[in-house]
N, C-alpha and C positions, 0 to 999 in steps of 0.2 A: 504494500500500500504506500503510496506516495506519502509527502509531506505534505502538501495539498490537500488531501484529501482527507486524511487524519484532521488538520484541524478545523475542518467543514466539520466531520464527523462532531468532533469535538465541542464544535459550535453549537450546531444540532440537542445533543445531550445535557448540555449547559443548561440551554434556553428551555427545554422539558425538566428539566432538575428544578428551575425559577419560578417556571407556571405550576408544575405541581406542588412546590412549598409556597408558592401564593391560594392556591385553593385550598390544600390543606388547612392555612392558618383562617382561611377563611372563615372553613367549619370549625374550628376551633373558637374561635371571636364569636360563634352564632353560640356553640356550646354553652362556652361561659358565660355568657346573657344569662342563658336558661337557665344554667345554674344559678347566678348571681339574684337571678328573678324569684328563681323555687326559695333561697336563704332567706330574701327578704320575706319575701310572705310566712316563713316559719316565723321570720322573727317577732312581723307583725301578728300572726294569730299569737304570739307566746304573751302579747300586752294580757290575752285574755286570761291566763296561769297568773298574773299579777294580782296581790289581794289590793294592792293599794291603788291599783287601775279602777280594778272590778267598783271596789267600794265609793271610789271616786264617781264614776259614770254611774252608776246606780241612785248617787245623791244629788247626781244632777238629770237625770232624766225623770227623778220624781219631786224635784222643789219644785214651788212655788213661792215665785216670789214676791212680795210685796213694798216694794220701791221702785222709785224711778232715779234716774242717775242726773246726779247734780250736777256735772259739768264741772265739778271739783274731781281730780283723778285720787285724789289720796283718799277724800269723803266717799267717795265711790269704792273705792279698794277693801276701806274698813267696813261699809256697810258687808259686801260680798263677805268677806274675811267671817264677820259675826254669822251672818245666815248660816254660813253652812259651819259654825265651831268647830269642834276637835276630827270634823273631815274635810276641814278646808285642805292641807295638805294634799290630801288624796283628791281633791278637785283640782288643786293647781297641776299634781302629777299628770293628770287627764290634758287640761288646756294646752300646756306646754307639750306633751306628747303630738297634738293634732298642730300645733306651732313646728314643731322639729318634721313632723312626717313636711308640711305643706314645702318645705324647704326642698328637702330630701328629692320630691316629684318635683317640684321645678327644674333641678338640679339632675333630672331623671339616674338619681340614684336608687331609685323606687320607684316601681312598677303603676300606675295609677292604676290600673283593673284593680290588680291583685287588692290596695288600699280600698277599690272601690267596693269589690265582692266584699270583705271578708267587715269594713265597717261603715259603709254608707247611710243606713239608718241610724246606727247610735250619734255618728258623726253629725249630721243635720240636725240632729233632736237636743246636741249639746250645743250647736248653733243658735238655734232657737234660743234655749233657754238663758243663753246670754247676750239675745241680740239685745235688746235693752241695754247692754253695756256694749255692744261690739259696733251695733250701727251708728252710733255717734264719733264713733275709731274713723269709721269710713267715710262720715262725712269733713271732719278735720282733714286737712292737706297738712303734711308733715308727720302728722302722728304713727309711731311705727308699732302701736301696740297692737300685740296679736296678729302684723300685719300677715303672716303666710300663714294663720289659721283662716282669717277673712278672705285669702284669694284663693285657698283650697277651696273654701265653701262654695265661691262664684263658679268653681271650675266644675266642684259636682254636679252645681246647678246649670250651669250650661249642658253640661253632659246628658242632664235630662231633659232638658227643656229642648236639645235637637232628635229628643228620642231614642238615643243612643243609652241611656239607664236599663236597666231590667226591673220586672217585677220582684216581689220577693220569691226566692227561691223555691220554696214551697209550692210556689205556684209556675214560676216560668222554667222548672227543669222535674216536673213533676212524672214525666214518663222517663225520666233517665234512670239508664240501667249499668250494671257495671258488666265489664267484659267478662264475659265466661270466660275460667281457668280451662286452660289444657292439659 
């Protein structure tokens, strides 16, 4: 074989060596997603293993409150602080969780579905219960309080408001079945 033609050869195999460890890393980089995607959502279902989640979102999905917020942030803080006494804690645990995920999805270090399956109801219903404190956040320019809990919210709501939401589970995968073992 010539020398010529050896390094065509050469060439050749090179350039298949390149494109196959391009493709390779491809699915690689798809892999890890997947992987990186399945971690978060463990991680996020594990808020639910949390007693001081649990007990937080449970005291807020069933107060009621009776105040309106004074436009004073401190007079506001302490009111909230009192309502909910020795579970304020575990309510702040809760708020700041839904503050750190809305980051995280912006940042698409997390998955939105996945956030969206696993707490979109509890999510909105802690929304609620402090929109009295949270929409006045929103109408203030400059004020950064809660701000990536309030733009997750917008995002859910967007999300359903194009139809793109599911029902609840119960209902909209209700004929699902799991794969027959072999």
């Amino acid at each position: 074989m010539e020398l010529d033609t050896a390094a065509s050869w050469a060439e050749i195999i090179g350039l298949f060596t390149i494109l196959g460890a391009a493709v390779y890393s491809w699915f690689q980089i798809k892999e890890l997603r997947l992987s990186r995607n399945s971690t978060t959502a463990m991680n996020l279902a594990s808020n639910f293993q949390s007693q001081d989640f649990v007990s937080g979102l449970t005291s807020i999905i069933y107060a009621e409150f009776d105040f309106d917020r004074t436009g004073d942030t401190i007079k506001d803080f302490k009111q909230i602080k009192e309502h909910f006494g020795d579970d304020w804690p575990k309510v702040a645990t809760v708020l700041t969780t839904w503050e750190g995920i809305g980051v995280l999805i912006h940042r698409r270090d997390m998955d939105f579905h996945a956030f969206y399956d696993l707490f979109s109801g509890v999510f909105v219903k802690t929304y609620e219960a402090f929109s009295f404190f949270l929409e006045p956040i929103r109408e203030s320019e400059g004020d950064k309080e809660m701000e990536w809990f309030i733009w997750l919210y917008d995002r859910v709501k967007e999300y359903e408001k194009d139809g793109s939401g599911t029902p609840p589970a119960h209902l909209a995968f209700k004929d699902w079945k799991p794969k027959i073992r072999v």
